[in-house]
C-alpha positions as a printed NumPy array, in Angstrom:
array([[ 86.841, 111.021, 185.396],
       [ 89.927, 111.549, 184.056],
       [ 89.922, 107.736, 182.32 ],
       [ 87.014, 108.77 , 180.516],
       [ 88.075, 112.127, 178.999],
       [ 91.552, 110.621, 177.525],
       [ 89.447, 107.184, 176.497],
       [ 88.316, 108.932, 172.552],
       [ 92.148, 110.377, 172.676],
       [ 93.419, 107.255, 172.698],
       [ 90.582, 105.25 , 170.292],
       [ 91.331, 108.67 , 167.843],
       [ 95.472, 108.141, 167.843],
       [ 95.051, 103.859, 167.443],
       [ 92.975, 104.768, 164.254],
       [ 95.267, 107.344, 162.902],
       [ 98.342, 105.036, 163.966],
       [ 96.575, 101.617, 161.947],
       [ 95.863, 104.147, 158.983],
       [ 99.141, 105.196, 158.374],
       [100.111, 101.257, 158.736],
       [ 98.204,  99.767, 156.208],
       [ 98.912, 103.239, 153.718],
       [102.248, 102.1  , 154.048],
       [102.408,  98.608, 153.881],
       [ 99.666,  98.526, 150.817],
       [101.286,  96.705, 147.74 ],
       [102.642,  98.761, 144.83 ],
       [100.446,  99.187, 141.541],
       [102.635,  98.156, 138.399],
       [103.89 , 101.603, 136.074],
       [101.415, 102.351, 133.706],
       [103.13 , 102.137, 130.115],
       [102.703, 105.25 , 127.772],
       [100.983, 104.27 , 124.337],
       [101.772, 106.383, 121.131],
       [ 98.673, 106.976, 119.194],
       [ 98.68 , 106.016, 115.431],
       [ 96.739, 107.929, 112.435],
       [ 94.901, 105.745, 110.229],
       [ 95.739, 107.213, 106.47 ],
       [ 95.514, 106.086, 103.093],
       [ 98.084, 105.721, 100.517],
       [ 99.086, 105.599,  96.58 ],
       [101.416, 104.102,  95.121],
       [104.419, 106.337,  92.848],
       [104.108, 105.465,  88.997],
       [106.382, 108.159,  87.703],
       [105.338, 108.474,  83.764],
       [104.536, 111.012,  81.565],
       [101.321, 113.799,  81.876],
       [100.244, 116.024,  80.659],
       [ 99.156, 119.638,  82.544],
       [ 95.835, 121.566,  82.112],
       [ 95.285, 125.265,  81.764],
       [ 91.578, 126.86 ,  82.938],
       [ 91.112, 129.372,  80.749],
       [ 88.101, 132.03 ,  79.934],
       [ 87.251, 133.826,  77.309],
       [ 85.066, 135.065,  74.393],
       [ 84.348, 133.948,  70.783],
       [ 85.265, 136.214,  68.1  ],
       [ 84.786, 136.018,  64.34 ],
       [ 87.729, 137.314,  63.055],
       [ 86.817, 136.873,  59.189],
       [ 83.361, 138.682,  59.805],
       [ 82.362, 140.414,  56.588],
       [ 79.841, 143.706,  56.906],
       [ 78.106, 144.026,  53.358],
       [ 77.292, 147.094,  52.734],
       [ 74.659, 149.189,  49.957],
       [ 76.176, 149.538,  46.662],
       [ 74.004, 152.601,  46.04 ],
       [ 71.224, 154.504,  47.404],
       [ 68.154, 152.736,  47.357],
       [ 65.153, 150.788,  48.388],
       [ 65.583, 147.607,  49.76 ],
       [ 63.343, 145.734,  47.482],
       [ 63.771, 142.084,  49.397],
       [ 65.353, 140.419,  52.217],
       [ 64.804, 137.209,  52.15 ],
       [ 67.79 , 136.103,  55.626],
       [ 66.851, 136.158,  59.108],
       [ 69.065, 136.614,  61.61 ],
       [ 71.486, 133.736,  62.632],
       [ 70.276, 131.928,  59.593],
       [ 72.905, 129.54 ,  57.643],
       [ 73.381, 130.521,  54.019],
       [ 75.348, 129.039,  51.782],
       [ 77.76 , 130.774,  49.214],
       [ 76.226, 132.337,  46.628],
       [ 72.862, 132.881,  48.088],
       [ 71.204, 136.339,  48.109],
       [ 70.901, 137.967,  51.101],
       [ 69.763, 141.559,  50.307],
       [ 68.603, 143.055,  47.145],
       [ 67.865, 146.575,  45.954],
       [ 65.045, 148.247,  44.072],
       [ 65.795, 148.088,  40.336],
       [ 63.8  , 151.362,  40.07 ],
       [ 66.305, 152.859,  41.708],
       [ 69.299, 151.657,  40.185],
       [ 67.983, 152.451,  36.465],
       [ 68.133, 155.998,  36.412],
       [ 71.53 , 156.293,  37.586],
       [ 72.885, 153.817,  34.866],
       [ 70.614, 156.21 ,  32.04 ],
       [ 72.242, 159.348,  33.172],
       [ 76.487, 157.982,  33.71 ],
       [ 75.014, 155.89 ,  30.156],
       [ 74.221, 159.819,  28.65 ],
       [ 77.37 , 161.416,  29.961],
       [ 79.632, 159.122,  27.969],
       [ 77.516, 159.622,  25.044],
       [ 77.686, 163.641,  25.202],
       [ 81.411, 163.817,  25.393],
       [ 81.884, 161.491,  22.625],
       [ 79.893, 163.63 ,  20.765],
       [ 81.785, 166.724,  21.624],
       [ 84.583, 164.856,  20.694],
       [ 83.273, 164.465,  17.328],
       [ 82.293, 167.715,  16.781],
       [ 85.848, 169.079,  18.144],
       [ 87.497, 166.693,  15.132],
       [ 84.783, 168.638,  12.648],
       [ 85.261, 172.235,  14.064],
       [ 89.304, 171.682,  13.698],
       [ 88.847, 170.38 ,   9.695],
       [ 86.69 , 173.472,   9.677],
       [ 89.382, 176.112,  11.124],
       [ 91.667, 174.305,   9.106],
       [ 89.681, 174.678,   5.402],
       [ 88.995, 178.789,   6.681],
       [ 92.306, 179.29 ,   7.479],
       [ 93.577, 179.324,   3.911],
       [ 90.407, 181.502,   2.947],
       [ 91.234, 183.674,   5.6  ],
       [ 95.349, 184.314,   4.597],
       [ 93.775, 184.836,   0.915],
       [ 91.423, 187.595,   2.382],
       [ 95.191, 188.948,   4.739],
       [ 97.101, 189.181,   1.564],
       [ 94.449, 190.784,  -0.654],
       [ 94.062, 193.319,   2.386],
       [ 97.7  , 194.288,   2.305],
       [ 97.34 , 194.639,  -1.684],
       [ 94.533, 196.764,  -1.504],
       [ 96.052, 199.076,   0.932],
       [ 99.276, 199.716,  -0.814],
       [ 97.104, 200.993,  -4.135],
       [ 95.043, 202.896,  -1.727],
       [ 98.304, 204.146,  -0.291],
       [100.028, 205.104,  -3.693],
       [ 96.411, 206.885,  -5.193],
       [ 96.583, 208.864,  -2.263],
       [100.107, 209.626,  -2.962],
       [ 98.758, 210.772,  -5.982],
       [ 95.699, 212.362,  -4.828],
       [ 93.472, 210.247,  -6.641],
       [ 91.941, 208.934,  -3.353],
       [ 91.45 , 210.16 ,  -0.025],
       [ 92.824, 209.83 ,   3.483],
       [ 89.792, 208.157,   4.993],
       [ 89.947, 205.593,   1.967],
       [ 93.398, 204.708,   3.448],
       [ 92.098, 204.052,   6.892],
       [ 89.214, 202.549,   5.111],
       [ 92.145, 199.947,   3.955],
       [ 94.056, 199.716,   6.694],
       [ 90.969, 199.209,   8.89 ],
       [ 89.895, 196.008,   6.788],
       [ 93.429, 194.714,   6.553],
       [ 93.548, 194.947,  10.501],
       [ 90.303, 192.842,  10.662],
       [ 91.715, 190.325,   8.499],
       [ 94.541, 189.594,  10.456],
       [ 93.022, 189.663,  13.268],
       [ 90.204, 187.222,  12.212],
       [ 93.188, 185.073,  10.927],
       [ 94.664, 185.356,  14.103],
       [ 91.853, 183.803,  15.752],
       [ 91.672, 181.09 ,  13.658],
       [ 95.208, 180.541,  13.967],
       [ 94.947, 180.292,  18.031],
       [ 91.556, 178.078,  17.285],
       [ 93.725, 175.699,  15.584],
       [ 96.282, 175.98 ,  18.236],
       [ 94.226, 175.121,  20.861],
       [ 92.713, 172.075,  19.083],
       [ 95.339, 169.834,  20.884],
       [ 94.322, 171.103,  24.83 ],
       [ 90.602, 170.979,  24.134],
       [ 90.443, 167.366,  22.792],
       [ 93.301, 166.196,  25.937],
       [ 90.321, 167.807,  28.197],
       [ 87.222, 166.401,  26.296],
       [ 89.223, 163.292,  26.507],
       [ 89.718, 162.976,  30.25 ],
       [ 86.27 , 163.964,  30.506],
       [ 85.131, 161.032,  28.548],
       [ 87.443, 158.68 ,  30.609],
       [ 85.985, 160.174,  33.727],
       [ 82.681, 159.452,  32.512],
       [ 83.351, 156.189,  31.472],
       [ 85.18 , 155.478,  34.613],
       [ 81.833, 156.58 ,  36.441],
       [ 79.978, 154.631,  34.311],
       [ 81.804, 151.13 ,  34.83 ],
       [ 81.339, 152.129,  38.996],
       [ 77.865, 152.315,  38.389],
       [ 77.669, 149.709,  36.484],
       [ 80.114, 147.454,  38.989],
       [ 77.575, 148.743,  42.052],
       [ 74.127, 147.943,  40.046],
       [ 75.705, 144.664,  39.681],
       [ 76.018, 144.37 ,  43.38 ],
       [ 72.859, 145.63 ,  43.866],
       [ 71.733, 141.57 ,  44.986],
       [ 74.094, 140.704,  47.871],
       [ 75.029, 137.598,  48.204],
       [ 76.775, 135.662,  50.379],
       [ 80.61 , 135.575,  49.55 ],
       [ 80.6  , 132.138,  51.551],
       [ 79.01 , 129.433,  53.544],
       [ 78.159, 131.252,  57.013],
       [ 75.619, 132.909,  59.321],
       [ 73.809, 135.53 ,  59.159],
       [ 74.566, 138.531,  62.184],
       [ 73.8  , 142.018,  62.549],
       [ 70.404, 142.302,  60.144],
       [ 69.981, 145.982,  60.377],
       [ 67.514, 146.621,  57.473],
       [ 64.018, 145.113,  56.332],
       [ 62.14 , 145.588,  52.719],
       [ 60.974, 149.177,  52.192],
       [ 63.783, 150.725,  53.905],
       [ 65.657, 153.227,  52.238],
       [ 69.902, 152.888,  52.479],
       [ 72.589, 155.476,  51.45 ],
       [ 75.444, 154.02 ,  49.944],
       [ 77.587, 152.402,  51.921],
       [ 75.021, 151.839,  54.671],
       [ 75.391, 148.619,  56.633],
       [ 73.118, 145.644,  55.619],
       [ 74.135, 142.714,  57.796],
       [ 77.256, 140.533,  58.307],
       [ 77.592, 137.193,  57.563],
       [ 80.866, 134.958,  59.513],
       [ 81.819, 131.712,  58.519],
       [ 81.16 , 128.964,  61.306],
       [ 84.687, 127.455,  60.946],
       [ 86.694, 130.58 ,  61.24 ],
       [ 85.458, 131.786,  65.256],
       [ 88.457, 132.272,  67.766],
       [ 88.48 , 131.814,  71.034],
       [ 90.649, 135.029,  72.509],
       [ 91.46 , 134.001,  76.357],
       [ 93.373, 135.813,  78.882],
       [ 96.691, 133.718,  79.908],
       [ 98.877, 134.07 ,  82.902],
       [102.103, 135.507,  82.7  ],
       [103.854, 132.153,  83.82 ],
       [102.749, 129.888,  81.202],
       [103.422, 132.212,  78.012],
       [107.165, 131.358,  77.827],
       [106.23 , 127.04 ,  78.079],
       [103.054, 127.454,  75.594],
       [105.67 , 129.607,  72.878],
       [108.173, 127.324,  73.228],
       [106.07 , 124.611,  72.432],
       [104.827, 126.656,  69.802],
       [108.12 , 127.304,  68.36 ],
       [108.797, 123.344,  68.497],
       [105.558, 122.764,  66.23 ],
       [104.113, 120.968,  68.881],
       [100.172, 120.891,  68.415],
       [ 98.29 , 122.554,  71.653],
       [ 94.904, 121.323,  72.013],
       [ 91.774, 122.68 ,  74.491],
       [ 88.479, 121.293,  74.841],
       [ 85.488, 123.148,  75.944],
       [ 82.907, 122.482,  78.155],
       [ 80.228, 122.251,  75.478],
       [ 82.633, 119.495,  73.683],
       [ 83.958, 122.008,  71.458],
       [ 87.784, 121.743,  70.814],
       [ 89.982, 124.638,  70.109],
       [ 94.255, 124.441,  68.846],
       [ 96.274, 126.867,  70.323],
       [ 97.667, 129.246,  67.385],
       [ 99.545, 131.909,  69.516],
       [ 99.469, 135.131,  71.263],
       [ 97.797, 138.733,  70.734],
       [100.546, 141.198,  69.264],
       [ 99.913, 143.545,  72.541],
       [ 99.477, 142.568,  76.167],
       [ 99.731, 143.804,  79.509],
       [101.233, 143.169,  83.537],
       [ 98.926, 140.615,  83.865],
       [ 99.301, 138.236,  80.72 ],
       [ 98.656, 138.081,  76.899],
       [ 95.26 , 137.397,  75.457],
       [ 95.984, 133.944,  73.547],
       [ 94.351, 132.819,  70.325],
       [ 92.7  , 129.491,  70.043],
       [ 91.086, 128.732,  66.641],
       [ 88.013, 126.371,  66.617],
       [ 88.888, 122.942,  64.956],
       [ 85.44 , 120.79 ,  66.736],
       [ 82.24 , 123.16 ,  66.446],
       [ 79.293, 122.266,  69.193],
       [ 75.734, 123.606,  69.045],
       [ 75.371, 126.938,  70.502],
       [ 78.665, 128.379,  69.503],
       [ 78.203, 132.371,  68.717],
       [ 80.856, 135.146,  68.687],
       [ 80.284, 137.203,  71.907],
       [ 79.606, 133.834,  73.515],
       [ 82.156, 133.784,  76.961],
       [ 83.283, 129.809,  77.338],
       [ 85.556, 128.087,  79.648],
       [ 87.87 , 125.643,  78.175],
       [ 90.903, 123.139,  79.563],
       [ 94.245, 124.011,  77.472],
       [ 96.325, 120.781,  77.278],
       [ 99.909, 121.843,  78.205],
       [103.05 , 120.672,  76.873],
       [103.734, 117.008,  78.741],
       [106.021, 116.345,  81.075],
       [108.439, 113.036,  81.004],
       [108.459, 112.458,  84.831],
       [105.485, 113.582,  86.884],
       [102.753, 112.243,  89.461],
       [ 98.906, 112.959,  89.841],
       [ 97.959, 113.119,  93.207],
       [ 94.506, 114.294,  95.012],
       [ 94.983, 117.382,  96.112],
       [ 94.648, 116.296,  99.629],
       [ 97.886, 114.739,  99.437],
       [ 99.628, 117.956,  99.747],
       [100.282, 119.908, 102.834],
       [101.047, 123.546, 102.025],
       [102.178, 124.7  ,  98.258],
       [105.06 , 121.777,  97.719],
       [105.287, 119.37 , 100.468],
       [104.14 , 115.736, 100.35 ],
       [104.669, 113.127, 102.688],
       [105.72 , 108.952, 102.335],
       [105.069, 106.446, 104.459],
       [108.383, 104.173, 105.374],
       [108.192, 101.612, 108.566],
       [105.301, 103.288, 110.014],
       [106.009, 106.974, 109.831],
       [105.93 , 109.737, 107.924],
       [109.045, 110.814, 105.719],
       [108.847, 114.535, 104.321],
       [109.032, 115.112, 100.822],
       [109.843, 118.447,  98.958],
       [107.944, 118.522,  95.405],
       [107.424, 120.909,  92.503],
       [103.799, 121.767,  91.406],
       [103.411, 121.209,  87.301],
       [ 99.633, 122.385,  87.959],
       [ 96.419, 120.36 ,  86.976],
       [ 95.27 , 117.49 ,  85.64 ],
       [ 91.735, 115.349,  85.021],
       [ 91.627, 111.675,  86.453],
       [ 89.734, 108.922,  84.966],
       [ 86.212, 110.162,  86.511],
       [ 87.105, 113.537,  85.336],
       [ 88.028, 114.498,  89.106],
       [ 90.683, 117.445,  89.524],
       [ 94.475, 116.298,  90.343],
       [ 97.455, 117.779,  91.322],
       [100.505, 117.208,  89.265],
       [103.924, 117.329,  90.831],
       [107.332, 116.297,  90.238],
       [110.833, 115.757,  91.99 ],
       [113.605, 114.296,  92.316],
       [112.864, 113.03 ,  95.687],
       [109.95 , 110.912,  94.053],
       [110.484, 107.003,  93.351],
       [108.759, 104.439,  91.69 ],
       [107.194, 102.092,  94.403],
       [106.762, 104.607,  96.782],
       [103.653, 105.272,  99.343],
       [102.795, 108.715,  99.1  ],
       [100.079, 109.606, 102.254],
       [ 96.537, 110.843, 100.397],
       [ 94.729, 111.442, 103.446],
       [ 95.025, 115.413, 104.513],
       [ 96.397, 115.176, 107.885],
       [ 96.131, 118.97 , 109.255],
       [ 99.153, 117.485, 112.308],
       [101.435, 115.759, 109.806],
       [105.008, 115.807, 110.69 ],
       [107.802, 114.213, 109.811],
       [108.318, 111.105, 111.736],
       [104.398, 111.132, 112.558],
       [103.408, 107.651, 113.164],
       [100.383, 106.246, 111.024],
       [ 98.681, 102.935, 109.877],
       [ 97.504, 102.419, 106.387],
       [ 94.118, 101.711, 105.913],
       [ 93.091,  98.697, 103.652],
       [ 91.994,  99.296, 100.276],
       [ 88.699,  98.366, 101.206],
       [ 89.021, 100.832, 104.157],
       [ 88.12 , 104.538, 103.873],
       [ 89.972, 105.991, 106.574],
       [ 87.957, 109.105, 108.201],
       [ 89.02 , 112.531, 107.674],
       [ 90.505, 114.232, 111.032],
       [ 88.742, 117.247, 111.991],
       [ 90.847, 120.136, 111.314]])
């Protein structure tokens, strides 16, 4: 009995006993070897050479040399014969007034002049007139002053009486009083021609505006433009002055665009050098860079880009985004934008592995597809160098990679 209880003891301890012999006389597995992974990127090659930076900018078209013709004189518009946005050429009449209105107000400045040259004439008559009475008049004095000294001695003699005497001196009184007046008539002869006169050139003054406005009574177009801002039709009635229309020449809009801070000191100084600043629009028009607003603010100055290429469809108040070309630079490199990890870092590939490289951003250029590039420079950057193109969100220096073939198009690591 006691055999068979220890016999599955003893089966249980040989099993355990040729376990732990064969676990310990098993054969040894060779090390596995650790394997560095390896990024598959592409490259381009450093050509160092000169290029030339773009500037986005927006803005809005402005006629600067925008004329607003205005009514000479109150009136009628008698014809219009523009439409809005309609090309004229110089010379051409735009707006013109009733002649039924204008000819009344030419009669009456006409009759002004006429009745102070006529009081001018009589003034010339009335002073040869005062003139030939005023001798009459000092005979009529003097044979007043006689006639009172007989009265005076017949009274002295009582052969006449006292109110004979002031009967005398009464008329000799008059006549110098009468002479007097003629006297001061005379006298004033001088001060009431000087006023009849500056009348008269007042009147003729009026009479030249009058005439100047009922000559301008058919507008016309001071030069080859378009027509903006029709504010009247025929039949209206306009008080002088009133606004017709405007009219701006095609060739003088502006472009006024809001420019960064940062670039005003490079674009002035280009400027300054005469060097000719160039931006193309979307549209195809082209603008030249003529300089800066006289007032700006914490943000930038509002620059001033004349047209020099008109495209269809080009109207002041029209807002357009155009690429300013900025001044070159003698040593740069366009790279995808992709190539660069964070604001100024880049990285080249030597033996395998990444190398670091510290750049400086110039800004943006166009490749030859029109796609957007970065444009950096430094000193760090060679000629013949492989600068990585393929964003790598784990780049590093020393990072090992594997450049793709040409022909390759090595996939974008998730982020």
């Amino acid at each position: 009995m006691t055999l068979k209880r220890l016999l599955p003891l003893m089966i249980l301890a040989i099993g355990i006993v040729g376990f732990v012999a064969l676990r310990l006389t098993r054969p040894e597995p060779p090390p596995a070897a650790s394997q560095e992974r390896s990024w598959r990127i592409a490259v381009q090659e450093v050509r160092l050479g000169e290029e030339v930076p773009i500037l986005p900018l927006f803005g809005e078209l402005v006629a600067p040399q925008r004329v607003t013709l205005t009514a000479s004189l109150t009136a009628h518009i008698a014809e219009r014969p523009v439409r809005e946005g309609q090309r004229v050429a110089e010379g051409e009449v735009l707006v013109a007034l009733d002649e039924a209105d204008i000819a009344p107000l030419l009669a009456q400045a006409a009759a002004e002049v006429a009745d102070l040259e006529a009081q001018l004439a009589n003034e010339a008559l009335r002073l040869e007139s005062d003139r030939a009475a005023l001798a009459r008049e000092q005979e009529i004095r003097d044979n007043a002053a006689r006639q009172l000294e007989r009265t005076r001695s017949l009274v002295e003699r009582n052969l006449a009486s006292r109110a004979d005497l002031d009967g005398a001196r009464d008329a000799l009184s008059r006549a110098r009083l009468t002479l007097t007046t003629r006297e001061n008539a005379i006298a004033e002869h001088p001060a009431r021609r000087a006023s009849l006169e500056a009348r008269l050139a007042r009147a003729e003054a009026n009479l030249a505006a009058v005439r100047r406005d009922a000559g301008r009574a058919r507008v016309t177009a001071p030069f080859d433009g378009i027509v903006s801002d029709v504010r009247v039709a025929p039949g209206d009635r306009v008080a002088s002055g009133a606004t017709l229309l405007s009219l701006y020449p095609e060739a003088g809009l502006e472009l006024r665009a809001r420019l960064p801070r940062e670039h005003e000191a490079e674009l002035l100084a280009a400027l300054s050098r005469g060097e000719s600043l160039l931006a193309r629009g979307e549209n195809g028009a082209r603008f030249e860079l003529m300089g800066f607003a006289g007032e700006g603010d914490a943000s930038g100055s509002e620059a001033i880009l004349a047209l020099r290429e008109a495209a269809p469809g080009l109207r002041p108040g029209s807002l357009i985004t155009v690429t300013l070309a900025r001044p070159a630079h003698p040593r740069a490199l366009a790279l995808p934008y992709s190539a660069l990890h964070g604001n100024g870092r880049v990285y080249r590939v030597e033996e395998g592995r990444l190398v670091r490289l510290d750049v400086e951003r110039l800004g943006e250029t166009r490749g030859a597809d029109g796609e957007p590039l970065a444009l950096v420079t430094g000193e760090a950057l060679v000629d013949g160098q492989r600068i990585m193109v393929t964003h790598l969100p784990n780049a590093m220096q020393g990072l090992r990679v594997e450049v793709a073939d040409a022909a390759d198009t090595p996939e974008e690591p998730e982020g």
